[in-house]
ZAZA-857166 format. One record per atom (N, C-alpha, C, O): atom name; x, y, z; residue number from 1. Coordinates in steps of 0.02 Angstrom, whole numbers. Layout:
BEGIN
<r><at>CA</at><u>X</u><v>Y</v><w>Z</w><i>NUM</i></r>
...
***
This chain:
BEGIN
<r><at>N</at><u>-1003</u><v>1871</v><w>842</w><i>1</i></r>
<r><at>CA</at><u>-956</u><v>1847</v><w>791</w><i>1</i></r>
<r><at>C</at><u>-888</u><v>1838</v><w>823</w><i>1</i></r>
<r><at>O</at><u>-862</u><v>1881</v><w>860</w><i>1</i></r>
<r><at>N</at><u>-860</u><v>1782</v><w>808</w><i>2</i></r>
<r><at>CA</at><u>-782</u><v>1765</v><w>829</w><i>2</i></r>
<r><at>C</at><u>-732</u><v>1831</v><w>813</w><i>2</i></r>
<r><at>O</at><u>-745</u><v>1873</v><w>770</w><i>2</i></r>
<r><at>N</at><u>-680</u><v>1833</v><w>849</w><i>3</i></r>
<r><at>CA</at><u>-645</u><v>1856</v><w>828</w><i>3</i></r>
<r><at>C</at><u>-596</u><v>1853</v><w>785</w><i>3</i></r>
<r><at>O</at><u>-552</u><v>1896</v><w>787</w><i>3</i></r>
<r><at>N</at><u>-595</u><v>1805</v><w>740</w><i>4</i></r>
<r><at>CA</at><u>-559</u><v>1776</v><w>695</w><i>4</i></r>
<r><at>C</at><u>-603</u><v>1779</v><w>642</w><i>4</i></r>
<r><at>O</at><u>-581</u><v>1776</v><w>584</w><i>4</i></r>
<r><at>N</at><u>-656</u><v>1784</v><w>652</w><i>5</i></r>
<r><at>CA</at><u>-717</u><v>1781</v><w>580</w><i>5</i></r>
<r><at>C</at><u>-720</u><v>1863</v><w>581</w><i>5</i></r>
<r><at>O</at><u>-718</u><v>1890</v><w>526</w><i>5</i></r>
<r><at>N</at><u>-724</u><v>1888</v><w>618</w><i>6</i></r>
<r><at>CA</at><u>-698</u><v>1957</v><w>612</w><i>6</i></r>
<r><at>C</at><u>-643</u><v>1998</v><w>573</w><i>6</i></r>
<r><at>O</at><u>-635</u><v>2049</v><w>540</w><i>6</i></r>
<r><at>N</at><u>-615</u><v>1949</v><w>596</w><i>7</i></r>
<r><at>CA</at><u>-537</u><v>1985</v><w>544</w><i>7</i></r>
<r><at>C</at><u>-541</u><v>1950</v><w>493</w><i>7</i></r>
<r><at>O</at><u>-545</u><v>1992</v><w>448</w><i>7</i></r>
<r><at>N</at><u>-542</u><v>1894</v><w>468</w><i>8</i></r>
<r><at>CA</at><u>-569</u><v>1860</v><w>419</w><i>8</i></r>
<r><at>C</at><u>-611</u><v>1898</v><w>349</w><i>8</i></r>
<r><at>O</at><u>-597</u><v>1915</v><w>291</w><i>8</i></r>
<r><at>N</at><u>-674</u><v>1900</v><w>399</w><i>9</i></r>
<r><at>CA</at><u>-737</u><v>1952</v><w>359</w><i>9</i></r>
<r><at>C</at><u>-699</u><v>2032</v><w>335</w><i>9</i></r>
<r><at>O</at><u>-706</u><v>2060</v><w>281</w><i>9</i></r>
<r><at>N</at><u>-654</u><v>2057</v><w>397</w><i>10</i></r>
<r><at>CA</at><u>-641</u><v>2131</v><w>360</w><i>10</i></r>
<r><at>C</at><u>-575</u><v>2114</v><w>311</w><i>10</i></r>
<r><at>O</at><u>-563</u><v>2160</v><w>271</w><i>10</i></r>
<r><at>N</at><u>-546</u><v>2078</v><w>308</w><i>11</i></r>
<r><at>CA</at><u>-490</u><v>2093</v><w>247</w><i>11</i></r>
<r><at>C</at><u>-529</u><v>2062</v><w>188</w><i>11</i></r>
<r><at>O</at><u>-507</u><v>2073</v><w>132</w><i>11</i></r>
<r><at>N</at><u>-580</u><v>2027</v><w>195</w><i>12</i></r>
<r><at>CA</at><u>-581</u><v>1997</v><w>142</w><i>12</i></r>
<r><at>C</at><u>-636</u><v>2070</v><w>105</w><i>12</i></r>
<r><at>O</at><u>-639</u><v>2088</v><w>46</w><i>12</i></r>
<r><at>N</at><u>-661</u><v>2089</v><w>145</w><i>13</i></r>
<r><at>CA</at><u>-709</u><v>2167</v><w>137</w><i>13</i></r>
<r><at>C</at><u>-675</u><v>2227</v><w>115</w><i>13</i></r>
<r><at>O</at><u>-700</u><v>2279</v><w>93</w><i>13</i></r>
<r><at>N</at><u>-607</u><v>2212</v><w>125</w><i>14</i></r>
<r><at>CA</at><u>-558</u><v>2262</v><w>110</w><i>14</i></r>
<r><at>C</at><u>-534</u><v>2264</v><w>63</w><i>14</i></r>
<r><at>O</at><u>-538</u><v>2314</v><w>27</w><i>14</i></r>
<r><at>N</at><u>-498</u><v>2205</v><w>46</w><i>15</i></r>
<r><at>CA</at><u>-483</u><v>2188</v><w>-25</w><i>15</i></r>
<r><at>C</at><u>-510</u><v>2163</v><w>-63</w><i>15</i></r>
<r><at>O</at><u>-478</u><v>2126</v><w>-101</w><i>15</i></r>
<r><at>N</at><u>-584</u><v>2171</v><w>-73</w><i>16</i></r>
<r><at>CA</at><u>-636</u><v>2168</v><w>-130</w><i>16</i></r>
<r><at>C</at><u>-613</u><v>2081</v><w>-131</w><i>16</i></r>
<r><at>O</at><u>-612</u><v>2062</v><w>-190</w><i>16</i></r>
<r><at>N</at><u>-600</u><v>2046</v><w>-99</w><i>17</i></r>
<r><at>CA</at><u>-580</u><v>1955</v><w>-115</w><i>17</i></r>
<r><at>C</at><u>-659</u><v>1928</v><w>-88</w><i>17</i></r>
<r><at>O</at><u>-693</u><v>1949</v><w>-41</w><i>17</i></r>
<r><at>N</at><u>-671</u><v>1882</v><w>-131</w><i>18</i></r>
<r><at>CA</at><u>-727</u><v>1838</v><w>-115</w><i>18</i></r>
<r><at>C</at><u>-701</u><v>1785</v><w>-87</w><i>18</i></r>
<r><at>O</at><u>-645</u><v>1761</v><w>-89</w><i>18</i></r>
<r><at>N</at><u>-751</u><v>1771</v><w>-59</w><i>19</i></r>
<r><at>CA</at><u>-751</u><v>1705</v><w>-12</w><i>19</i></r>
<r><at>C</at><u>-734</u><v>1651</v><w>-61</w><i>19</i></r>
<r><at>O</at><u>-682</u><v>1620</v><w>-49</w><i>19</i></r>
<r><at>N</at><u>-770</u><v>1633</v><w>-118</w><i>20</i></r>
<r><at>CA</at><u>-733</u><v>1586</v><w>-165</w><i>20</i></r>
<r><at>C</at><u>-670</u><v>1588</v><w>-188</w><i>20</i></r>
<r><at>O</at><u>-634</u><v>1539</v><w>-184</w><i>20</i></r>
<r><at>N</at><u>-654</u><v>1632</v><w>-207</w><i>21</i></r>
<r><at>CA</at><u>-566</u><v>1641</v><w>-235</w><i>21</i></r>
<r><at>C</at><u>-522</u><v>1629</v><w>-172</w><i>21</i></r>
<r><at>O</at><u>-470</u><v>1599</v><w>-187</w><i>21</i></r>
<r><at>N</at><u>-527</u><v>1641</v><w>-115</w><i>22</i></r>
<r><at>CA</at><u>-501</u><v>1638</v><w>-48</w><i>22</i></r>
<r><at>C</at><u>-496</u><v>1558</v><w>-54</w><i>22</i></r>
<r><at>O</at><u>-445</u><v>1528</v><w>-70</w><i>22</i></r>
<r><at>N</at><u>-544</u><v>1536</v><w>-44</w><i>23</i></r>
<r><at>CA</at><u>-569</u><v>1451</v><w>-54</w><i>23</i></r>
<r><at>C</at><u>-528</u><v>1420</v><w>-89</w><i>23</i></r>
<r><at>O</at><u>-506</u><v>1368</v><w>-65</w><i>23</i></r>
<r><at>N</at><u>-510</u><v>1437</v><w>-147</w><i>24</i></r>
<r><at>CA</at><u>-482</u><v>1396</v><w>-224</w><i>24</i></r>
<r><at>C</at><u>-419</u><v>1410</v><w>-192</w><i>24</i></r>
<r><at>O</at><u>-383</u><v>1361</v><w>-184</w><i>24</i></r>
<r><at>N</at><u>-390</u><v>1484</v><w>-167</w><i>25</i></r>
<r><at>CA</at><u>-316</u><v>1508</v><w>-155</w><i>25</i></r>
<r><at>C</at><u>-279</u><v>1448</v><w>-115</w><i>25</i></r>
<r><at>O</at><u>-223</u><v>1429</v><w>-128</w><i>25</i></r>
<r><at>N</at><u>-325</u><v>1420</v><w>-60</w><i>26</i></r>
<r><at>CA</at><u>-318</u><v>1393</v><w>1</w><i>26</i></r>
<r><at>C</at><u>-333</u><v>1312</v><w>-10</w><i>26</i></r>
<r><at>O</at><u>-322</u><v>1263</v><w>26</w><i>26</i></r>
<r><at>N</at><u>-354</u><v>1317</v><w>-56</w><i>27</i></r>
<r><at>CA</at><u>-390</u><v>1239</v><w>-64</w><i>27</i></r>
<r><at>C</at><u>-455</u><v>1171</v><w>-10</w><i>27</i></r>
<r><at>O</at><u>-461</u><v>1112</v><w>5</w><i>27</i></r>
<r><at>N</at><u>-487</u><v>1241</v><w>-4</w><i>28</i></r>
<r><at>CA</at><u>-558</u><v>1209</v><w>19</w><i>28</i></r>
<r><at>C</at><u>-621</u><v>1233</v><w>7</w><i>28</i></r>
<r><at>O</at><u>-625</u><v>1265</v><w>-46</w><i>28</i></r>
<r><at>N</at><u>-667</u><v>1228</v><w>34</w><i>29</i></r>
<r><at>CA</at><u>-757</u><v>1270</v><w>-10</w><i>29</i></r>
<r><at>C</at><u>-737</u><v>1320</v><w>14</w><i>29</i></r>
<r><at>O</at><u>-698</u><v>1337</v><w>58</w><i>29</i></r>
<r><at>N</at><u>-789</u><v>1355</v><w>-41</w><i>30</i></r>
<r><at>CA</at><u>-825</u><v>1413</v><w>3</w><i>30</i></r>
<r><at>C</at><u>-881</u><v>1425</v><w>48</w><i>30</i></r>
<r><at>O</at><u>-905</u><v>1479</v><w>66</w><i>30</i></r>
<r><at>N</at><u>-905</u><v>1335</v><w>70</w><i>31</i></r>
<r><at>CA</at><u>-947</u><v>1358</v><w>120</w><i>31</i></r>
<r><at>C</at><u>-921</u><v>1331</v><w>177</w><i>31</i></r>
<r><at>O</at><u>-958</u><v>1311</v><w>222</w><i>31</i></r>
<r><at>N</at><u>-837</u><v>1328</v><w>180</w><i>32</i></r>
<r><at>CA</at><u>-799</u><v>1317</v><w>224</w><i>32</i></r>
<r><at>C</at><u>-768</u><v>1383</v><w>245</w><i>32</i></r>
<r><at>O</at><u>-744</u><v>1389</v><w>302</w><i>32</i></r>
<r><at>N</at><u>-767</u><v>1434</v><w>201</w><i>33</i></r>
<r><at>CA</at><u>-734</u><v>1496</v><w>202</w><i>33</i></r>
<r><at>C</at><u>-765</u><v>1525</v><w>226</w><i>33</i></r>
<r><at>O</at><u>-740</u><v>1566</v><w>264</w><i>33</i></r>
<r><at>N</at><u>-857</u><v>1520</v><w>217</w><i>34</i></r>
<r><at>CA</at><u>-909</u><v>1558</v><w>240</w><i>34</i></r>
<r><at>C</at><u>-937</u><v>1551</v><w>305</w><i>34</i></r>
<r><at>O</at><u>-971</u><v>1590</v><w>338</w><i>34</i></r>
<r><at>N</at><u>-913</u><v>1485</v><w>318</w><i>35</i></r>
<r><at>CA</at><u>-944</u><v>1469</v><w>420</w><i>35</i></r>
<r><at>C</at><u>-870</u><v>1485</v><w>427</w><i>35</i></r>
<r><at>O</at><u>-867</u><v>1454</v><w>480</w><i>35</i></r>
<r><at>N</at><u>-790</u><v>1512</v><w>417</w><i>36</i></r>
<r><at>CA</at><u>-759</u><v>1535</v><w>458</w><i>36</i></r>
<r><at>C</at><u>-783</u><v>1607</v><w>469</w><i>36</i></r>
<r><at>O</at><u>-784</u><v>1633</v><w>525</w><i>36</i></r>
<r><at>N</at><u>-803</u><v>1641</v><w>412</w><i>37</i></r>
<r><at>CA</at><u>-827</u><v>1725</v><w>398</w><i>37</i></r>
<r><at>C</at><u>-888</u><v>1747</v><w>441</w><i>37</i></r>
<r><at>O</at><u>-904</u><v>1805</v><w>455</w><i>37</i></r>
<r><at>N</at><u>-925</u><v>1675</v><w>462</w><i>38</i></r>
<r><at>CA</at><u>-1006</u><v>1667</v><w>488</w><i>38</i></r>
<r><at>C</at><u>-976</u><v>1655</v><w>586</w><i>38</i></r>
<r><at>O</at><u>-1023</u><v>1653</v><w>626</w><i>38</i></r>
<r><at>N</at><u>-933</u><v>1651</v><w>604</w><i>39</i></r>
<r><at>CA</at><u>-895</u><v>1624</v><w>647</w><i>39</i></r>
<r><at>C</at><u>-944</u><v>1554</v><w>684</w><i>39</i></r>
<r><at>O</at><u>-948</u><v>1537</v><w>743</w><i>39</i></r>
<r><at>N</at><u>-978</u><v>1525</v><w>623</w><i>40</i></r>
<r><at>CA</at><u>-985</u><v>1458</v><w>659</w><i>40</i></r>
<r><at>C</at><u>-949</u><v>1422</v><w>645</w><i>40</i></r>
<r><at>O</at><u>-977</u><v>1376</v><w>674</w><i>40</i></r>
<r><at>N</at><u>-886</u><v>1389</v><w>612</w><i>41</i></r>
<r><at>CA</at><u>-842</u><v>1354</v><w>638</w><i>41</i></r>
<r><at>C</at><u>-760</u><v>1396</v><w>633</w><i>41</i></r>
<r><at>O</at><u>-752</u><v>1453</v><w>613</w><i>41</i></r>
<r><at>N</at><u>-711</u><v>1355</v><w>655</w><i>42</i></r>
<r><at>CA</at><u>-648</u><v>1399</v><w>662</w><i>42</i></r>
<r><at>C</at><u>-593</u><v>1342</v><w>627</w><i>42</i></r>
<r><at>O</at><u>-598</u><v>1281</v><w>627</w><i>42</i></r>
<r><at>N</at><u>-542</u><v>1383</v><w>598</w><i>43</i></r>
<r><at>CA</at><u>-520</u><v>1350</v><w>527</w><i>43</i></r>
<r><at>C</at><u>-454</u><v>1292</v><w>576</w><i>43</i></r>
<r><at>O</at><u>-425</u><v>1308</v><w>628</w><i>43</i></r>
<r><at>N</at><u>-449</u><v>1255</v><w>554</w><i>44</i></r>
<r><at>CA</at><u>-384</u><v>1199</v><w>584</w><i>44</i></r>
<r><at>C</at><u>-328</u><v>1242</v><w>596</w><i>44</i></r>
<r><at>O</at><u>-325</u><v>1301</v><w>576</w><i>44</i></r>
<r><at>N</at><u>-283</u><v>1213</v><w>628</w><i>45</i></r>
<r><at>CA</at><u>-237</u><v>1239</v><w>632</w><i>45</i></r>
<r><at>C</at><u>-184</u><v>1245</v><w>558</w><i>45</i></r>
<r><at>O</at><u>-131</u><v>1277</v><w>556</w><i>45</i></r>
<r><at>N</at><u>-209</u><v>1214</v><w>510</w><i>46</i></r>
<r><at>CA</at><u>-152</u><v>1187</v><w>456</w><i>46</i></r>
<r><at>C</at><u>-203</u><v>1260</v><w>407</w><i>46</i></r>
<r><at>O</at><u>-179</u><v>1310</v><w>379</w><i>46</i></r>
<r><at>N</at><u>-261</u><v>1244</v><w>412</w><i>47</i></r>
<r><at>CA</at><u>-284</u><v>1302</v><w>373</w><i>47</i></r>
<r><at>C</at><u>-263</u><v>1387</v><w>416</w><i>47</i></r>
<r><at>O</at><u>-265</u><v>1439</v><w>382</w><i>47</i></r>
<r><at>N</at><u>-253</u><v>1388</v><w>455</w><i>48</i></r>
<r><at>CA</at><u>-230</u><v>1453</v><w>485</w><i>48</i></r>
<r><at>C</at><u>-155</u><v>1477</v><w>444</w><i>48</i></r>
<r><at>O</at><u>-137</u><v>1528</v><w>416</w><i>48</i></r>
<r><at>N</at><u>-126</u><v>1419</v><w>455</w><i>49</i></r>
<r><at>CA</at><u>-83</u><v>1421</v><w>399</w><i>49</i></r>
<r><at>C</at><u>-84</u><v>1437</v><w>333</w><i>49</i></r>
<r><at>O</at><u>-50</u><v>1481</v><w>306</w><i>49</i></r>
<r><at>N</at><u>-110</u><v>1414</v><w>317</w><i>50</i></r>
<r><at>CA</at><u>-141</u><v>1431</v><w>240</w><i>50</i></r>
<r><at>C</at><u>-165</u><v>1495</v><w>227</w><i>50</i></r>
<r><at>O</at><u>-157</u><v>1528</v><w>176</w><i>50</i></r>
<r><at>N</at><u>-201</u><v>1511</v><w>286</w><i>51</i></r>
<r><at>CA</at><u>-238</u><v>1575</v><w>279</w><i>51</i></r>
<r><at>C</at><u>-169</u><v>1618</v><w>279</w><i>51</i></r>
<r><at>O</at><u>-161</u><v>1664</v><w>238</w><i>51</i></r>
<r><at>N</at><u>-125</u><v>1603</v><w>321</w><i>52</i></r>
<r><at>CA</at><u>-68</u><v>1668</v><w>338</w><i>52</i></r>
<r><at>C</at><u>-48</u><v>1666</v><w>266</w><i>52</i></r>
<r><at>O</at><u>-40</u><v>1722</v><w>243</w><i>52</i></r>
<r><at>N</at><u>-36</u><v>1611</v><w>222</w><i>53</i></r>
<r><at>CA</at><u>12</u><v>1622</v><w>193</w><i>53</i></r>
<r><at>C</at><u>-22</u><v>1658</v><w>118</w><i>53</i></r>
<r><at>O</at><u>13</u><v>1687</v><w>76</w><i>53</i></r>
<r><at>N</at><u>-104</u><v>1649</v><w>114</w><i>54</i></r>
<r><at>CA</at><u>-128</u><v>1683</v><w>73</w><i>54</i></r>
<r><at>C</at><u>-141</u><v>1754</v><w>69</w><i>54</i></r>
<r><at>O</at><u>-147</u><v>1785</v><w>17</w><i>54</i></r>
<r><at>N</at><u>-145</u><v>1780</v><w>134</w><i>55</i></r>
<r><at>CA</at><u>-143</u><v>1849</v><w>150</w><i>55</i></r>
<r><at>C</at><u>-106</u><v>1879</v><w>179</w><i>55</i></r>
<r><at>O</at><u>-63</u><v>1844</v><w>205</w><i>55</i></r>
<r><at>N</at><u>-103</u><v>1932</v><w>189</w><i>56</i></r>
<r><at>CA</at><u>-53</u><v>1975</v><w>230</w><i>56</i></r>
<r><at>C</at><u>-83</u><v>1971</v><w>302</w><i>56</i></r>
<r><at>O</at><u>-68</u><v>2019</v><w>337</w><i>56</i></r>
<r><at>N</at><u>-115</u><v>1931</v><w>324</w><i>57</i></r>
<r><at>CA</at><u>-117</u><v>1922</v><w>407</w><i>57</i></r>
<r><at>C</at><u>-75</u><v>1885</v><w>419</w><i>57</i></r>
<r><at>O</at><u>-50</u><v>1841</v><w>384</w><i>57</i></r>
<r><at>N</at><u>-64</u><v>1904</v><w>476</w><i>58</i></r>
<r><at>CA</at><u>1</u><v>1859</v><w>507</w><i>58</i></r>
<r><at>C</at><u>-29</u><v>1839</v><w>555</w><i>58</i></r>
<r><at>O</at><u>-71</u><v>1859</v><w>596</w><i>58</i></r>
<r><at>N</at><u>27</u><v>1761</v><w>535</w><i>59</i></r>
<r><at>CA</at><u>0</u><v>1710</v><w>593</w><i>59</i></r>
<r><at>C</at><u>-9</u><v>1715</v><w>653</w><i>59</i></r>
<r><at>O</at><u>-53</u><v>1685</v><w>683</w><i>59</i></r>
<r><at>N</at><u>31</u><v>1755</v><w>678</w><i>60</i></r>
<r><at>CA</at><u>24</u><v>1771</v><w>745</w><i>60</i></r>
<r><at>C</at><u>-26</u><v>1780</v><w>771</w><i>60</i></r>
<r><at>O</at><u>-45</u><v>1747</v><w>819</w><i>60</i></r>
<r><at>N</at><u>-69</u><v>1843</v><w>733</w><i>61</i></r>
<r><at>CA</at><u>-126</u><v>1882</v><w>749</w><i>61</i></r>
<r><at>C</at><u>-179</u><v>1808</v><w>735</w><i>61</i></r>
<r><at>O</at><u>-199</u><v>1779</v><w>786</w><i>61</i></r>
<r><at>N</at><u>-194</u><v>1786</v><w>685</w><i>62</i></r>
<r><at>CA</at><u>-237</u><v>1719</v><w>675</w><i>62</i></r>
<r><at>C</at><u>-246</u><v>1685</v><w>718</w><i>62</i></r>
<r><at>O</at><u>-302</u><v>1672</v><w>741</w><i>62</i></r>
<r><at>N</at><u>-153</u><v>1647</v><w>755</w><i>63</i></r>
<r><at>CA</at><u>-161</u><v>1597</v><w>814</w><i>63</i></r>
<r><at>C</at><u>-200</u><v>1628</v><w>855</w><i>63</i></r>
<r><at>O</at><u>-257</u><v>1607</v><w>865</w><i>63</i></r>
<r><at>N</at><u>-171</u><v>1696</v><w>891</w><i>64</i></r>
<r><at>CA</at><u>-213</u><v>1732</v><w>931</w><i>64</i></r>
<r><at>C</at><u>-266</u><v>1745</v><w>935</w><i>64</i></r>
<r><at>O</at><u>-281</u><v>1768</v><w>989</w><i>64</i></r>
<r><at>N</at><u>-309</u><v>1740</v><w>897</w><i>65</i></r>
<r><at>CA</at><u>-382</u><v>1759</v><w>861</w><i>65</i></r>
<r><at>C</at><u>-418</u><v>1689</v><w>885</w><i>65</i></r>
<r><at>O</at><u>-465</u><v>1677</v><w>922</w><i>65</i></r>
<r><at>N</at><u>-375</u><v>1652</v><w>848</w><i>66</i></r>
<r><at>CA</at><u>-406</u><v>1575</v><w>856</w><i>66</i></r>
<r><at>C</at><u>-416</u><v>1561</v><w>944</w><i>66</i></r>
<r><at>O</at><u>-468</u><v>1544</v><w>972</w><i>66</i></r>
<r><at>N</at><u>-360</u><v>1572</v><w>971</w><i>67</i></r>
<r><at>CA</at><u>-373</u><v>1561</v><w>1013</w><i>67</i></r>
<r><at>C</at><u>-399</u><v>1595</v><w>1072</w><i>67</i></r>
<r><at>O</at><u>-402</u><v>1572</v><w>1129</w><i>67</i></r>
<r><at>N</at><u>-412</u><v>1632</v><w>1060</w><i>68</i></r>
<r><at>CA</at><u>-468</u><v>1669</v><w>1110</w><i>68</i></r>
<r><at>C</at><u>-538</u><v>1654</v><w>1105</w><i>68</i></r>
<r><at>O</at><u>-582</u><v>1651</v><w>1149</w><i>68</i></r>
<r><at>N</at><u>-540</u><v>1639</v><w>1009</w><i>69</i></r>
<r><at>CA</at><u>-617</u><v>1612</v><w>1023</w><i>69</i></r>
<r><at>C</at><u>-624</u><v>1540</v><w>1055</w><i>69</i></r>
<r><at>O</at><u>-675</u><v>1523</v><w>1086</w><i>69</i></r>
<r><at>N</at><u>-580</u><v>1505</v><w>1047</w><i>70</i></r>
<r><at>CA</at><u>-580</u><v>1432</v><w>1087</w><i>70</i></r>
<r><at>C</at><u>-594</u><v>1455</v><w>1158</w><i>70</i></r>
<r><at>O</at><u>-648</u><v>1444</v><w>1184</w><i>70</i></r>
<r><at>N</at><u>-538</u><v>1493</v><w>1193</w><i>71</i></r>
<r><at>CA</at><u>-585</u><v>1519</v><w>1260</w><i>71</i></r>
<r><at>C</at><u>-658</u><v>1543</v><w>1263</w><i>71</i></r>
<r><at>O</at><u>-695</u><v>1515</v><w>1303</w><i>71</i></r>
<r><at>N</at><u>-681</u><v>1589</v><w>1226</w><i>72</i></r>
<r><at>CA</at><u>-719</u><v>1615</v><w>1232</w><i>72</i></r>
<r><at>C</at><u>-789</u><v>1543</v><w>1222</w><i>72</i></r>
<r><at>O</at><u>-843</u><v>1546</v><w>1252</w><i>72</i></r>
<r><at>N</at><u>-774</u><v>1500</v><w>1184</w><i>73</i></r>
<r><at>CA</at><u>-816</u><v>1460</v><w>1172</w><i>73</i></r>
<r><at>C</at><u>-821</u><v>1404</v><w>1263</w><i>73</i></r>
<r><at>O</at><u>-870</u><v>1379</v><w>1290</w><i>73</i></r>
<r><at>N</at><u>-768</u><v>1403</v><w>1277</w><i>74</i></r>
<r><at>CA</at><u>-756</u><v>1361</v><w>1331</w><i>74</i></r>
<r><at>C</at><u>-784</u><v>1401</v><w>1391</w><i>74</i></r>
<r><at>O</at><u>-812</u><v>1368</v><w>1435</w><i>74</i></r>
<r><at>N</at><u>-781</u><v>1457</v><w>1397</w><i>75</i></r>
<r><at>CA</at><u>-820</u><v>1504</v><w>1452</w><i>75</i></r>
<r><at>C</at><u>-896</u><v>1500</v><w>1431</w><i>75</i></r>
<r><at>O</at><u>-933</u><v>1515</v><w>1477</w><i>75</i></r>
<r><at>N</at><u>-921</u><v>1486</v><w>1382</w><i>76</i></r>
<r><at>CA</at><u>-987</u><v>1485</v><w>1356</w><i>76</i></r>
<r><at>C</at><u>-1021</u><v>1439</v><w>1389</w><i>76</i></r>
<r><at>O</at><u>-1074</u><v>1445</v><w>1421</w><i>76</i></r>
<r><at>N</at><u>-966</u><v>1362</v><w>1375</w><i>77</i></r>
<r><at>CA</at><u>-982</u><v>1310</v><w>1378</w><i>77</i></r>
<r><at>C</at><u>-993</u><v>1288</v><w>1461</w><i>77</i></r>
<r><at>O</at><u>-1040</u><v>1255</v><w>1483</w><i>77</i></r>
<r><at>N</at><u>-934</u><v>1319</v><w>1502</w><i>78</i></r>
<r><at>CA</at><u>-936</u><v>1335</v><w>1586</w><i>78</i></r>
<r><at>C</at><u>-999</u><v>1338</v><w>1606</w><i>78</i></r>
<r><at>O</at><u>-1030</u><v>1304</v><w>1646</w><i>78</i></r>
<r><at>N</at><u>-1019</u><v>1405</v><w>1557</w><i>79</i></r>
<r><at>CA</at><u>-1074</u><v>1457</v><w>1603</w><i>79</i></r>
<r><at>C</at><u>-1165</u><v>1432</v><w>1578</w><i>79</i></r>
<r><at>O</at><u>-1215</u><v>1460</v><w>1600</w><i>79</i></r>
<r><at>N</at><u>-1163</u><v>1367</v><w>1523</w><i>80</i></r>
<r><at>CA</at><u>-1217</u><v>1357</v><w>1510</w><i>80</i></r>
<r><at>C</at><u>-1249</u><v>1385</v><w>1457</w><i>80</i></r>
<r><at>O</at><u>-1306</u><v>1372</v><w>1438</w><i>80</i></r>
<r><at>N</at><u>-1201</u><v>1435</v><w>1428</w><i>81</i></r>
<r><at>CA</at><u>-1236</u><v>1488</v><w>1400</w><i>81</i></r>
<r><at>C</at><u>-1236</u><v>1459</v><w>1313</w><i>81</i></r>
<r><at>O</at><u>-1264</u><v>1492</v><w>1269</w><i>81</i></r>
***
């Protein structure tokens, strides 16, 4: 699992928030909310935004998140794997 679908998955586990209400907060599906939570896909940069501004994560931590899994996907992609 990404590390961004990670943090994703536990606040939303934390604060009893569903993936739909997250969705409506933000203005996209919830089975857009659910492949970020599933870490098969990773949210735009404009939705990272969105995400900061719906929750108490901060962007910082998100960009950061985001972008490690972009590495992590690009070392994947290197190694064949």
């Amino acid at each position: 699992m990404s590390n961004l679908a990670k943090m994703l998955k536990n606040y939303l586990e934390f604060y009893h928030i569903s993936q739909e209400k997250l969705a409506k907060t933000i203005g996209v599906s919830q089975v857009i909310v659910g492949a970020w939570c599933n870490g098969n896909r990773i949210p735009s940069g404009e939705n990272i935004i969105k995400l900061s501004l719906a929750t108490d994560l901060k962007e910082e931590e998100l960009i950061k998140a985001y972008f490690d899994d972009i590495k992590e996907q690009l070392s994947k992609t290197e190694t064949g794997e």
